[in-house]
BAFI-3210 file (N, C-alpha, C; in Angstrom, 3 decimals, decimal comma, padded with zeros to 6 digits):
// residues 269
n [1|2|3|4|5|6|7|8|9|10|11|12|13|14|15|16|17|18|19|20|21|22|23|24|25|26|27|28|29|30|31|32|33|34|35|36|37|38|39|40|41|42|43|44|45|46|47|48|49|50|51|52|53|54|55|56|57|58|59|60|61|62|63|64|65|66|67|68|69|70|71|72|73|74|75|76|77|78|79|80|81|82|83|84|85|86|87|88|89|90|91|92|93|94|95|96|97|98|99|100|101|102|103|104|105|106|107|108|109|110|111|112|113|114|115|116|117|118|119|120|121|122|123|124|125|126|127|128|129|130|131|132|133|134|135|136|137|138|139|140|141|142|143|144|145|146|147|148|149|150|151|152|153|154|155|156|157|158|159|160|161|162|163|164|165|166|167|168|169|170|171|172|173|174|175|176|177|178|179|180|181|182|183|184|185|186|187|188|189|190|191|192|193|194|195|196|197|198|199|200|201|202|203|204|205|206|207|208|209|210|211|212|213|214|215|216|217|218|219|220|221|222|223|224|225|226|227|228|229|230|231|232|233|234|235|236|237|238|239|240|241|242|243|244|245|246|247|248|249|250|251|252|253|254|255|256|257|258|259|260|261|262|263|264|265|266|267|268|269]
n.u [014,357|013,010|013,093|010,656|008,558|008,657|007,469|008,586|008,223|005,886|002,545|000,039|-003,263|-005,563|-008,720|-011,280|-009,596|-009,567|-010,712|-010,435|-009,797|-008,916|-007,312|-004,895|-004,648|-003,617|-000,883|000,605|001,332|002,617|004,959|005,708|007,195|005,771|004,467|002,060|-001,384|-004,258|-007,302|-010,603|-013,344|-013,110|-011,176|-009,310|-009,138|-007,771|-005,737|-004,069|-003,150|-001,710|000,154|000,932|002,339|003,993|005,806|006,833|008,349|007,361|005,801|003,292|-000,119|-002,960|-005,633|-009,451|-012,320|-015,374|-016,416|-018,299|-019,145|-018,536|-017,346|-015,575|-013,942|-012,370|-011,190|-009,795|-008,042|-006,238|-005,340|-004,033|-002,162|-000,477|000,676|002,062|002,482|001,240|-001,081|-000,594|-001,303|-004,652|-006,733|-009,716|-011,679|-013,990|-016,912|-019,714|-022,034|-025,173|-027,463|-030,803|-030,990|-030,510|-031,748|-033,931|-036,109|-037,493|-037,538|-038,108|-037,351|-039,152|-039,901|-037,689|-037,086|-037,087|-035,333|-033,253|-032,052|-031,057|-029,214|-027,601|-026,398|-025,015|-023,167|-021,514|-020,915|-021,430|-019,478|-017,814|-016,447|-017,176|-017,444|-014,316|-012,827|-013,879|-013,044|-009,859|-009,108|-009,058|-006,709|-004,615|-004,770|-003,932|-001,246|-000,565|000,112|-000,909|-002,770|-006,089|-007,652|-010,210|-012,075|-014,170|-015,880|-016,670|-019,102|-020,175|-020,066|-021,260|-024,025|-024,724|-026,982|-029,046|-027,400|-028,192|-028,513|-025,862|-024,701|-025,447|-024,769|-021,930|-021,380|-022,038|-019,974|-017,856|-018,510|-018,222|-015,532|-014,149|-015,453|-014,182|-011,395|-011,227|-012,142|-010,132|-007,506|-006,089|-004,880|-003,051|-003,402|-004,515|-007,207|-008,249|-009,623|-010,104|-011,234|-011,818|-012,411|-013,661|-013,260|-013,094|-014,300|-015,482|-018,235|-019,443|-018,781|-020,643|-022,751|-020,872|-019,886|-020,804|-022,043|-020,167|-017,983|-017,657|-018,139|-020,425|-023,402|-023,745|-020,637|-020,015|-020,982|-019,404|-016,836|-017,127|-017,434|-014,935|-012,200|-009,418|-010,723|-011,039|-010,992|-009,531|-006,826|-006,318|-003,554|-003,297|-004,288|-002,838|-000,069|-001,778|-002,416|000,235|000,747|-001,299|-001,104|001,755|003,598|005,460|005,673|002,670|002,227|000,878|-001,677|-005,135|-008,460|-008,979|-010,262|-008,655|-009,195|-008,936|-009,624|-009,294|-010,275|-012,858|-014,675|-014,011|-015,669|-019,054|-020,587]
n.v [-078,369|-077,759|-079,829|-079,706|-079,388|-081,542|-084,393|-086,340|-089,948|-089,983|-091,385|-090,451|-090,102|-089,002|-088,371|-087,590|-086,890|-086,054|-083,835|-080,451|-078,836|-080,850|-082,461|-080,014|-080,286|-082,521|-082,702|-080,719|-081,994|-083,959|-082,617|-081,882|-084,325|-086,636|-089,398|-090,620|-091,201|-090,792|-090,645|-091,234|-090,881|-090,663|-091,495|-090,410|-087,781|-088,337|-090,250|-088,241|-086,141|-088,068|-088,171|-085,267|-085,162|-087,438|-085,973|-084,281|-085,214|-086,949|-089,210|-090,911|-092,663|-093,712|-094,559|-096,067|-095,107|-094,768|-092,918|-092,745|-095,522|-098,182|-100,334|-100,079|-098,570|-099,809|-101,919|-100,052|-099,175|-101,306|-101,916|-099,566|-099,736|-101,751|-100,775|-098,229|-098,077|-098,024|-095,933|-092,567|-090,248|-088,773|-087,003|-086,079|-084,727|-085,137|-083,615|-081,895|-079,431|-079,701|-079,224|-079,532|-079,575|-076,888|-073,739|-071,996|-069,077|-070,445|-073,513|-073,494|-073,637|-075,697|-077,213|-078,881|-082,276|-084,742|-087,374|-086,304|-084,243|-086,354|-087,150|-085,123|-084,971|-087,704|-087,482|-085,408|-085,788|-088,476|-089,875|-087,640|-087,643|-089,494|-092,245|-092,487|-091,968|-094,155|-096,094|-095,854|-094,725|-096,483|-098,352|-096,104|-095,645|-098,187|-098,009|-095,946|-092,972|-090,689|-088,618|-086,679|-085,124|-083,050|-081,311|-078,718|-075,872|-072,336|-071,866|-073,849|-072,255|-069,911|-069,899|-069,409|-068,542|-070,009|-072,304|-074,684|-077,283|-078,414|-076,448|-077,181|-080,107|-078,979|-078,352|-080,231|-081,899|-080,286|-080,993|-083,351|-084,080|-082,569|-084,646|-086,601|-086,303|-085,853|-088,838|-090,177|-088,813|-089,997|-091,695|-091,223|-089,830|-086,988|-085,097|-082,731|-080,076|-078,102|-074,734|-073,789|-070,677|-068,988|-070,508|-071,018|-073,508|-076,519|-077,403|-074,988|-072,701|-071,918|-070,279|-068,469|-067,168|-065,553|-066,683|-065,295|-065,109|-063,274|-061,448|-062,900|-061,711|-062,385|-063,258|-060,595|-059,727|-061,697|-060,873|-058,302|-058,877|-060,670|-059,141|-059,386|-059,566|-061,050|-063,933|-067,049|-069,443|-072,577|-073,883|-072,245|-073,736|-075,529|-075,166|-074,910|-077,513|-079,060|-078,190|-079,802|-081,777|-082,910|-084,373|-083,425|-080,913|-080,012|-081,925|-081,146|-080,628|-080,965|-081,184|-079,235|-075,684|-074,697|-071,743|-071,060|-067,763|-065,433|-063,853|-064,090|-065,005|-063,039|-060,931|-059,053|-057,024]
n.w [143,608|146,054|149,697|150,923|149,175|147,302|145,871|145,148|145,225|145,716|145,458|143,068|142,775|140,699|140,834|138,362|136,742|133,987|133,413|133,440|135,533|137,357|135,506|135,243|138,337|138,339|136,261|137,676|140,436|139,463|138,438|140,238|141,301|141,741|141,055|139,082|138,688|136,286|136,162|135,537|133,032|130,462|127,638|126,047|126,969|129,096|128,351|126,958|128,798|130,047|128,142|128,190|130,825|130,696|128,763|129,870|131,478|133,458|135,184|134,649|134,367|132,663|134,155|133,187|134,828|136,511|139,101|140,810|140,962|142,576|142,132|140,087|141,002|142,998|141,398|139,493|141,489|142,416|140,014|139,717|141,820|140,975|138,541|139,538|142,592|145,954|146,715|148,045|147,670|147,570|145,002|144,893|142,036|140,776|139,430|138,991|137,551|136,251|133,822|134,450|137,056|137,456|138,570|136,786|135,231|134,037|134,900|137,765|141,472|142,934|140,698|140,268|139,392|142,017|141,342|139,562|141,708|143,288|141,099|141,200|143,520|143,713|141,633|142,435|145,573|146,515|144,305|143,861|146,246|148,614|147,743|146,470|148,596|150,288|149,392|148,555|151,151|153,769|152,805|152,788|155,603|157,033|156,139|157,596|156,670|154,567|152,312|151,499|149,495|148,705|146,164|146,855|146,783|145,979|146,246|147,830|150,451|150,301|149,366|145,492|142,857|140,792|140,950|142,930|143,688|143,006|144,758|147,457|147,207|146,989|149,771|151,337|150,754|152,432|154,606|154,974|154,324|156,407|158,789|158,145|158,146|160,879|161,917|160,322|161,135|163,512|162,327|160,437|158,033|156,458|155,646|153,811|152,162|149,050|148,076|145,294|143,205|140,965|137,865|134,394|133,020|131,339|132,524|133,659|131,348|129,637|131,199|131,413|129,623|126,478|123,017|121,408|122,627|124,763|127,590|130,256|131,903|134,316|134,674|134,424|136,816|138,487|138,548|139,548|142,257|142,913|144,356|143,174|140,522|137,932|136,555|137,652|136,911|135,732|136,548|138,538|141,209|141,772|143,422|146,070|146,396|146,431|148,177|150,333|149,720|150,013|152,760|154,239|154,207|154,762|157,501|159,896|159,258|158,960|157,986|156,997|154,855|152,154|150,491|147,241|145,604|144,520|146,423|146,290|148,337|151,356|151,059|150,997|149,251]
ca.u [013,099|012,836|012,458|009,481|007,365|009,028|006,373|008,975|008,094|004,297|001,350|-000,812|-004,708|-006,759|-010,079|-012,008|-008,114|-009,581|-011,196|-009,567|-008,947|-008,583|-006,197|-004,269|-003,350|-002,466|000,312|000,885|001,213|003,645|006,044|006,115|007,684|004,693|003,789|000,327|-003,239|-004,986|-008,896|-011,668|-013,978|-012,984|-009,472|-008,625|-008,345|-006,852|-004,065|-003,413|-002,762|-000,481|001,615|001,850|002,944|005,144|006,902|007,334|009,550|006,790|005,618|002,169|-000,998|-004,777|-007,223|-010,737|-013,161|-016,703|-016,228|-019,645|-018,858|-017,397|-016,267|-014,310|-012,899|-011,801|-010,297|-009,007|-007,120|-005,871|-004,441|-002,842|-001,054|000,282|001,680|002,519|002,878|000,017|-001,330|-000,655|-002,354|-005,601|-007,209|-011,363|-012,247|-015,134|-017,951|-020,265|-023,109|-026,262|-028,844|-031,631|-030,960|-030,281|-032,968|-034,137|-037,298|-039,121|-036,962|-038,300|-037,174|-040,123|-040,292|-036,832|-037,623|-036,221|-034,222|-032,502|-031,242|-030,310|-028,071|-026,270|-025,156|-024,550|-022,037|-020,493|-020,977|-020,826|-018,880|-016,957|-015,715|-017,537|-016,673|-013,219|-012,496|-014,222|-011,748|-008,700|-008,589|-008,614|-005,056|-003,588|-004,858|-003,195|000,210|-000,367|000,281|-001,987|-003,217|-007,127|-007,963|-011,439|-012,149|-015,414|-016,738|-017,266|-020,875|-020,758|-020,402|-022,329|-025,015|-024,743|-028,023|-028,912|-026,688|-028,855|-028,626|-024,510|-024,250|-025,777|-023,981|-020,419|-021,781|-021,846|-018,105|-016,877|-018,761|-017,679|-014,099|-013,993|-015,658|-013,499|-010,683|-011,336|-012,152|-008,641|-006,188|-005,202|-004,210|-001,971|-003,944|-005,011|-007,666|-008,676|-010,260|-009,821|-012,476|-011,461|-012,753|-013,917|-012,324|-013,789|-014,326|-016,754|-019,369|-019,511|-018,461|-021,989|-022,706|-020,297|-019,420|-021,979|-021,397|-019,382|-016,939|-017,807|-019,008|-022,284|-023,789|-022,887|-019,396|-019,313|-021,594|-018,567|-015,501|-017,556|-017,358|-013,807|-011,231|-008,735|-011,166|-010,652|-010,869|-008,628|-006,417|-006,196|-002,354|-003,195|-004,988|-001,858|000,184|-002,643|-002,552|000,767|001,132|-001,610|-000,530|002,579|003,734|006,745|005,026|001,455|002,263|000,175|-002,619|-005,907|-009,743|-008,795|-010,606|-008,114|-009,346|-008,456|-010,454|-009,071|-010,719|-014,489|-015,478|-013,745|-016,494|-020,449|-021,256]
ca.v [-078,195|-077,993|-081,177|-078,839|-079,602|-082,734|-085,311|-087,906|-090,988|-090,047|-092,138|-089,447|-090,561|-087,537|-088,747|-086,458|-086,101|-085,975|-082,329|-079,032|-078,144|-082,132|-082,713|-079,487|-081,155|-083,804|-081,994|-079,891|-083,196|-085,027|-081,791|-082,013|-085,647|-088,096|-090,702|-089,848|-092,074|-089,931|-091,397|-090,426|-092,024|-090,081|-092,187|-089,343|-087,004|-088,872|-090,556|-086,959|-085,482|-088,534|-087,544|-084,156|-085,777|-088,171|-085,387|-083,076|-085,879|-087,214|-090,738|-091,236|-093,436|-093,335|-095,575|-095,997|-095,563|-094,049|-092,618|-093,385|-096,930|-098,703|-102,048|-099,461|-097,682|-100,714|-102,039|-099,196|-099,274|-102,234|-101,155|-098,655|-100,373|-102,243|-100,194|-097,381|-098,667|-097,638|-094,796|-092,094|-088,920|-088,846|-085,858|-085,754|-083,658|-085,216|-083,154|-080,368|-078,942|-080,231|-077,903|-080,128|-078,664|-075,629|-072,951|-070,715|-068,854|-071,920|-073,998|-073,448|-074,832|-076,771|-077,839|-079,601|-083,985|-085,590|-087,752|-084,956|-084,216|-087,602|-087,904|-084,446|-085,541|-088,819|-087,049|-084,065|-085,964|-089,730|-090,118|-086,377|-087,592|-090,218|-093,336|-092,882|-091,976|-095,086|-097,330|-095,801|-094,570|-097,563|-098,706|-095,258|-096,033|-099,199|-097,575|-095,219|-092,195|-090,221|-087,242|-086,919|-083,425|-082,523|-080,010|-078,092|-074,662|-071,110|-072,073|-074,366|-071,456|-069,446|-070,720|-069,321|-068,550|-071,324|-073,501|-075,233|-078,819|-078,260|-075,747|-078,219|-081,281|-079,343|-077,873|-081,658|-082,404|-079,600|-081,416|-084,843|-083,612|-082,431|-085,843|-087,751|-085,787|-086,444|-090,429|-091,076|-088,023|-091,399|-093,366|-090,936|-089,966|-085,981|-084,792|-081,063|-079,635|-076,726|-074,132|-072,648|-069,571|-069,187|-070,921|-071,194|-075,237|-076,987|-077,085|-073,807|-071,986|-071,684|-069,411|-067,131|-066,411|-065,837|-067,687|-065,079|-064,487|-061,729|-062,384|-062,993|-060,376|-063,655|-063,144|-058,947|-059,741|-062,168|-060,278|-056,897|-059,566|-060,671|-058,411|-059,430|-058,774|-061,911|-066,044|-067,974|-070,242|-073,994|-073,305|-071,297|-074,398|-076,260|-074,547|-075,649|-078,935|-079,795|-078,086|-080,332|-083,388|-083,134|-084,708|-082,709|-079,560|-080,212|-082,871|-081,450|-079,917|-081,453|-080,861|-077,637|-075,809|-073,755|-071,136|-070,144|-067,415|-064,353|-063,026|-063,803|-064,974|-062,025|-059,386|-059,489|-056,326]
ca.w [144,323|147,865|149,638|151,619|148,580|146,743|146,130|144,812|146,182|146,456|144,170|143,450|142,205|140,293|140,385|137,680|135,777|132,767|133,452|132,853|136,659|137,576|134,478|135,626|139,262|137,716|135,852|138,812|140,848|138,942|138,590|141,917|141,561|142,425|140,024|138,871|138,057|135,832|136,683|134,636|132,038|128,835|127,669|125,266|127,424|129,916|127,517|126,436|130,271|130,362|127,278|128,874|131,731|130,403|127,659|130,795|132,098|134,324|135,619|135,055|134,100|132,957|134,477|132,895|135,752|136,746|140,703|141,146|140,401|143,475|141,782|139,311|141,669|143,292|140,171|139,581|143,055|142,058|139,096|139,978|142,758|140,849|137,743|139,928|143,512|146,645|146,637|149,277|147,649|146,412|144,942|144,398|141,916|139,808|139,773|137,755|137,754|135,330|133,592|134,797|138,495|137,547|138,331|135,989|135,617|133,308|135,876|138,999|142,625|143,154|139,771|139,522|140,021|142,742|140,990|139,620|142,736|143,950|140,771|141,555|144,812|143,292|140,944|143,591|147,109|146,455|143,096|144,129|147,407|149,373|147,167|145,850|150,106|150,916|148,524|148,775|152,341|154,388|152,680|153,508|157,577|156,931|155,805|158,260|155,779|153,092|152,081|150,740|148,736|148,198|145,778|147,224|145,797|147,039|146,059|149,566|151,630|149,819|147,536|144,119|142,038|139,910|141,168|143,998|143,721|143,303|145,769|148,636|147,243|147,835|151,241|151,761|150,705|152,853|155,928|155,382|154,881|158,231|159,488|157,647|159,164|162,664|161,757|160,130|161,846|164,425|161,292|160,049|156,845|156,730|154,649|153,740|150,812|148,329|147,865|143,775|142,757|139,430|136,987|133,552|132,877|130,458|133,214|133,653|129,652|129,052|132,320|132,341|128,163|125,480|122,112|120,495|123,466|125,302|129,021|130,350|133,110|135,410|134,312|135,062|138,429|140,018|138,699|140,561|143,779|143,194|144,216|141,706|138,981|137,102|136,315|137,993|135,380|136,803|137,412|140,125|142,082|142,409|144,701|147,167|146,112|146,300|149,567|151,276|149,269|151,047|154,038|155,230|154,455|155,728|158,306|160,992|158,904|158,617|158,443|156,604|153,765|151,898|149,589|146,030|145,055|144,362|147,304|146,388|149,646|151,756|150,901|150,583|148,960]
c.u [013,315|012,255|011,312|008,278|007,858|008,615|006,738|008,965|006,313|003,787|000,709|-002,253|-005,450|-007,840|-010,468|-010,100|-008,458|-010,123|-010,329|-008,750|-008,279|-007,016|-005,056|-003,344|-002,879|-001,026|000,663|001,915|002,891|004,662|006,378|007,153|007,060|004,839|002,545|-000,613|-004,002|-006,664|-009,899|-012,709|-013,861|-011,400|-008,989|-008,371|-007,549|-005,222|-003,474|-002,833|-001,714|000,499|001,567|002,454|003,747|006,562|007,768|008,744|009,191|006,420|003,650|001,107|-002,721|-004,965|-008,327|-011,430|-014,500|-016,617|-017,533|-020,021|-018,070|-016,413|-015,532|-013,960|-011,769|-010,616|-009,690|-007,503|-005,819|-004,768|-002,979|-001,580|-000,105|001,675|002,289|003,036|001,406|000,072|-001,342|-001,408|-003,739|-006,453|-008,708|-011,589|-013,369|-016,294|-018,513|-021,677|-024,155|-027,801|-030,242|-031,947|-030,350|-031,275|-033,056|-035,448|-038,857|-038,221|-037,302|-037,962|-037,932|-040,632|-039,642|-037,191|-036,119|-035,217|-033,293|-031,492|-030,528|-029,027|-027,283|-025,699|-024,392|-023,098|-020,826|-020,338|-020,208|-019,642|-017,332|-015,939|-015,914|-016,752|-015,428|-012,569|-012,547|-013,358|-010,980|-007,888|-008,118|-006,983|-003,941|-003,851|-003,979|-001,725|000,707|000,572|-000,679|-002,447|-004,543|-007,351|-009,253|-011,699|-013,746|-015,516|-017,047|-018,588|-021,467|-020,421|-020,977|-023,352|-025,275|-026,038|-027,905|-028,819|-027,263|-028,457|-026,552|-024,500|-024,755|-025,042|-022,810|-020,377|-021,384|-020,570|-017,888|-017,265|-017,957|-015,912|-013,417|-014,260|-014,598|-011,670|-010,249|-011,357|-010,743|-007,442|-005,380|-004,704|-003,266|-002,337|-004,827|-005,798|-008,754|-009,391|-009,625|-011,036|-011,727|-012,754|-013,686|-013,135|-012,844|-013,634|-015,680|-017,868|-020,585|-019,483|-019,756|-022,493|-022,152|-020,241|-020,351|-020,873|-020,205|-017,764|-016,990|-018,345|-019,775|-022,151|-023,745|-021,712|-019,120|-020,046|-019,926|-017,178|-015,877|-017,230|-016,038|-012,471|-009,826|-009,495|-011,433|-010,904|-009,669|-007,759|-006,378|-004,952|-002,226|-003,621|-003,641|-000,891|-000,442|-002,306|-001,268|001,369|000,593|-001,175|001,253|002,985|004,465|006,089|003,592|001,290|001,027|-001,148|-003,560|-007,391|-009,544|-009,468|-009,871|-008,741|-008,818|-009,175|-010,155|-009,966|-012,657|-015,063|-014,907|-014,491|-017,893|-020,541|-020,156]
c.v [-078,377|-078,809|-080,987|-079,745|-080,483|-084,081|-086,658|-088,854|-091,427|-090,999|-091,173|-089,921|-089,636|-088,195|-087,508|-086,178|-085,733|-084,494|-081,274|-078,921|-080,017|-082,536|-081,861|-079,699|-082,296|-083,198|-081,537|-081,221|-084,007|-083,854|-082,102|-083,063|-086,827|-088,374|-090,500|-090,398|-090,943|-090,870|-091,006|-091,691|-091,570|-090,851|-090,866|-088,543|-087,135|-089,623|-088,677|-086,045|-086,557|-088,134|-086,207|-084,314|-086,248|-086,976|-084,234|-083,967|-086,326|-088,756|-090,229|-092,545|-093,172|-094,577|-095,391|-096,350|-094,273|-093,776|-092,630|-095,132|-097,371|-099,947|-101,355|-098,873|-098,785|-101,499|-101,335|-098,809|-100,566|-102,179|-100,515|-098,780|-100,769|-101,685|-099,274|-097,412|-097,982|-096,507|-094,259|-090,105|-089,546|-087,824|-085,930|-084,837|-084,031|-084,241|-082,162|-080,374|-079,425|-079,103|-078,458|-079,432|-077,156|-074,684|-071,245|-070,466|-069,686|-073,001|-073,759|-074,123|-075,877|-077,798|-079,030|-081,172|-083,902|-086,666|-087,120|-084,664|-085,104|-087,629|-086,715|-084,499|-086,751|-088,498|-086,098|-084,347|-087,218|-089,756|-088,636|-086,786|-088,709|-091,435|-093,291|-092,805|-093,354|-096,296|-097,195|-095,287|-095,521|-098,462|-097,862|-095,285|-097,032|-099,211|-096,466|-093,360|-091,980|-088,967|-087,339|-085,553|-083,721|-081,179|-079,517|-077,012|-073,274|-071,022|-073,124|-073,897|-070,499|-069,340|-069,535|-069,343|-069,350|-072,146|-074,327|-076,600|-078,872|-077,372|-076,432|-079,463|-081,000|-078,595|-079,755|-081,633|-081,524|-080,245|-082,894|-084,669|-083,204|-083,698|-086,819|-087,505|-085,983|-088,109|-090,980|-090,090|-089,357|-092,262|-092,850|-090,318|-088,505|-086,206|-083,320|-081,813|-078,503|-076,171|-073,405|-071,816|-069,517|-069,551|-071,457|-072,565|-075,471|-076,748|-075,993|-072,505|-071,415|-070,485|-068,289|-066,500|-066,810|-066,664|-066,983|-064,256|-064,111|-062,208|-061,799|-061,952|-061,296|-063,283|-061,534|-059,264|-060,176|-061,758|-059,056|-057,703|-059,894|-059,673|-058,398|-059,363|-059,711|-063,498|-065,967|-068,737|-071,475|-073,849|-072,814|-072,356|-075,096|-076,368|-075,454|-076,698|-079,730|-079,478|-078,642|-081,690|-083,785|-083,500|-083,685|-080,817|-079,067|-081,135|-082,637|-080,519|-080,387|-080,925|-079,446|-077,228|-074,396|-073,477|-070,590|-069,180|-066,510|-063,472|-062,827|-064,142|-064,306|-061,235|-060,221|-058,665|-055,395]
c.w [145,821|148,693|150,408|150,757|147,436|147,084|145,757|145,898|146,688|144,930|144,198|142,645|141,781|139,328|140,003|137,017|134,303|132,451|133,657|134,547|137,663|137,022|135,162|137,041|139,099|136,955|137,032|139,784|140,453|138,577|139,473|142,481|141,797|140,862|140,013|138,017|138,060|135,537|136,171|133,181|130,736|129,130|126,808|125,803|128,337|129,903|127,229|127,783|130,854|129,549|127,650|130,068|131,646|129,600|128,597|131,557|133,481|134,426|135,973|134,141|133,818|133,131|134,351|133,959|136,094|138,261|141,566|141,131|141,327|143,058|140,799|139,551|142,318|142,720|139,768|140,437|142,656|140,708|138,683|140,827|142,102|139,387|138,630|141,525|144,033|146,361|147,765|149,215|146,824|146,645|143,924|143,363|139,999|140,188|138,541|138,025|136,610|135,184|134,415|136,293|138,367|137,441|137,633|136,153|134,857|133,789|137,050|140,120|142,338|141,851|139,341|140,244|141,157|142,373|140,284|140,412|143,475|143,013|140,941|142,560|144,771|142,817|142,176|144,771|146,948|145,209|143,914|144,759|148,123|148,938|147,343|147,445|150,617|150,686|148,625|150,126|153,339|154,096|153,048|154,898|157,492|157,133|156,662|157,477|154,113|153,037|151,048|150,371|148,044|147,762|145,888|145,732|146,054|147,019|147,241|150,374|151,940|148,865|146,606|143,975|141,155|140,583|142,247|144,566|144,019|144,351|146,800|148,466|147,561|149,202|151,874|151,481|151,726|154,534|155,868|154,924|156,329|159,082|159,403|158,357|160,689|162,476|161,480|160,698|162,337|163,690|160,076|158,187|157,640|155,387|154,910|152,254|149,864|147,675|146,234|143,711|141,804|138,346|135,639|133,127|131,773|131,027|133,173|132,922|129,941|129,819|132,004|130,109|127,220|123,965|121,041|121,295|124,737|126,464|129,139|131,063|134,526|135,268|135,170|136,482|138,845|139,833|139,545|141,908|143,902|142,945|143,443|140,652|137,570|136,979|137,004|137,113|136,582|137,133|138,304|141,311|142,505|143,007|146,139|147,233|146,505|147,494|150,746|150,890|150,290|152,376|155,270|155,165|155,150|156,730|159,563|160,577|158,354|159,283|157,788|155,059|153,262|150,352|148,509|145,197|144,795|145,261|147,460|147,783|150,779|151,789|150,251|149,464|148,124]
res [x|x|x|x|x|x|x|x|x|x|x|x|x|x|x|x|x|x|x|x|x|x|x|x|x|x|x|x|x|x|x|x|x|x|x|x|x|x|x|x|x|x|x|x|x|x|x|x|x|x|x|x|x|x|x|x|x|x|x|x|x|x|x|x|x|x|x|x|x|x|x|x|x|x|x|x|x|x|x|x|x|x|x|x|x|x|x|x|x|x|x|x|x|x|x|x|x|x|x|x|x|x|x|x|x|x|x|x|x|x|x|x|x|x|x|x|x|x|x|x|x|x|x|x|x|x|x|x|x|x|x|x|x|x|x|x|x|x|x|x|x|x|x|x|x|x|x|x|x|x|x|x|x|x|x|x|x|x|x|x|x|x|x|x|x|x|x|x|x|x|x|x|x|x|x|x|x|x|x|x|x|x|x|x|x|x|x|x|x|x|x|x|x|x|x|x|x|x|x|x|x|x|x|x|x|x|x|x|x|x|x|x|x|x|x|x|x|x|x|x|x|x|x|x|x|x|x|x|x|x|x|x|x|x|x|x|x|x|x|x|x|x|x|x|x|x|x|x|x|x|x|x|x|x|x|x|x|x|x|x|x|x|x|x|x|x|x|x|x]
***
């Protein structure tokens, strides 16, 4: 491997590991050579993304934790320090979307509650990004080295139908990535994002493929918008990932939101 993008030596943290495109940089991740805290509140799937981790001939760990939960992120932190050493990546990517905020036509804007909306930013802003930043950044200023990866949405640069409540909560991540950016650059600790595409996930199944396969008229709408034509597979996200997680390869690259989309946000019409 090319010591360009050779992460031995890194801790890597995948808050949300227990999810399809989460789980996936976690594998990704620990090819790479990092040591890897798989973070999530399901243990089954999180023991199971370590034995593909481990059988690949990888170094990793699950930690039971809620990213909305600061004293178990904390503990968590803690944790992990100590089976795996500090942590110098850490990659956001709890989040999803909830029918409750999702508008349909016996769904209406004005109809969906306000707490509703508090808990999807809870889940995609605070829990997503804000928290697990707030706990584990200050030790990479400390160490003077880190790398933070927020996984946004092409639905926070251009809001998505339906999707309302998520498409404003990762409009939010892609701002406080940039803030957060400028706040720790001087302490030696970059942090971007990654905008994915479409990528078929639990969240999202329901949306795009009816129950006996076949895709929705959501599904033929955003392959007509993406010029490859197609889903994304989570394999494709980690490339990105392990090129901002990197030091020697992204050293002077921060505040950045790199896109994986097969080209959906390139073209309106």
């Amino acid at each position: 491997m090319s010591t360009l993008f050779d992460l031995s030596g890194d801790v890597a943290v995948v808050i949300g590991g227990t999810g399809v495109l989460g789980g996936g940089l976690a594998e990704g991740l620990a090819a790479a050579g990092a040591s890897v805290a798989v973070v999530g509140r399901n243990a089954e799937r999180g023991l199971a993304r370590v034995r593909a981790i481990e059988s690949a001939g990888g170094c990793a760990c699950f930690v039971a934790a809620d990213a909305s939960d600061r004293g178990a992120l904390q503990a968590a932190l803690q944790e992990i320090t100590t089976k795996l050493g500090a942590p110098t990546v850490l990659v956001n990517a709890a989040g999803g979307n909830d029918p409750k905020v999702t508008v349909t036509p016996e769904n209406p804007v004005e109809g969906i509650a306000v707490a509703d909306w508090v808990a999807a930013f809870d889940l995609n802003l605070v829990g997503g990004a804000l928290l697990p930043s707030q706990v584990f950044g200050p030790g990479m200023c400390e160490r003077k080295r880190g790398s933070i990866i927020n996984i946004a949405s092409v639905s926070a640069h251009l809001p998505l139908s339906r999707v309302i409540a998520y498409s404003s909560a990762k409009a939010a991540v892609l701002n406080l990535t940039q803030f957060l950016s400028r706040e720790w650059a001087p302490h030696g600790v970059r942090v971007n994002s990654i905008t994915p595409g479409f990528f078929p996930a639990e969240q999202n199944r329901k949306l795009l493929f009816n129950e006996d396969g076949s895709p929705t008229a959501r599904t033929q709408s955003i392959w007509s918008h993406t010029p490859m034509k197609r889903f994304g597979e989570a394999s494709e996200l980690v490339g990105a990932c392990v090129f901002l997680a990197s030091q020697a390869a992204a050293s002077f690259v921060t505040g950045v939101d790199l896109r994986v989309d097969g080209g959906f946000l390139s073209q309106t019409i």
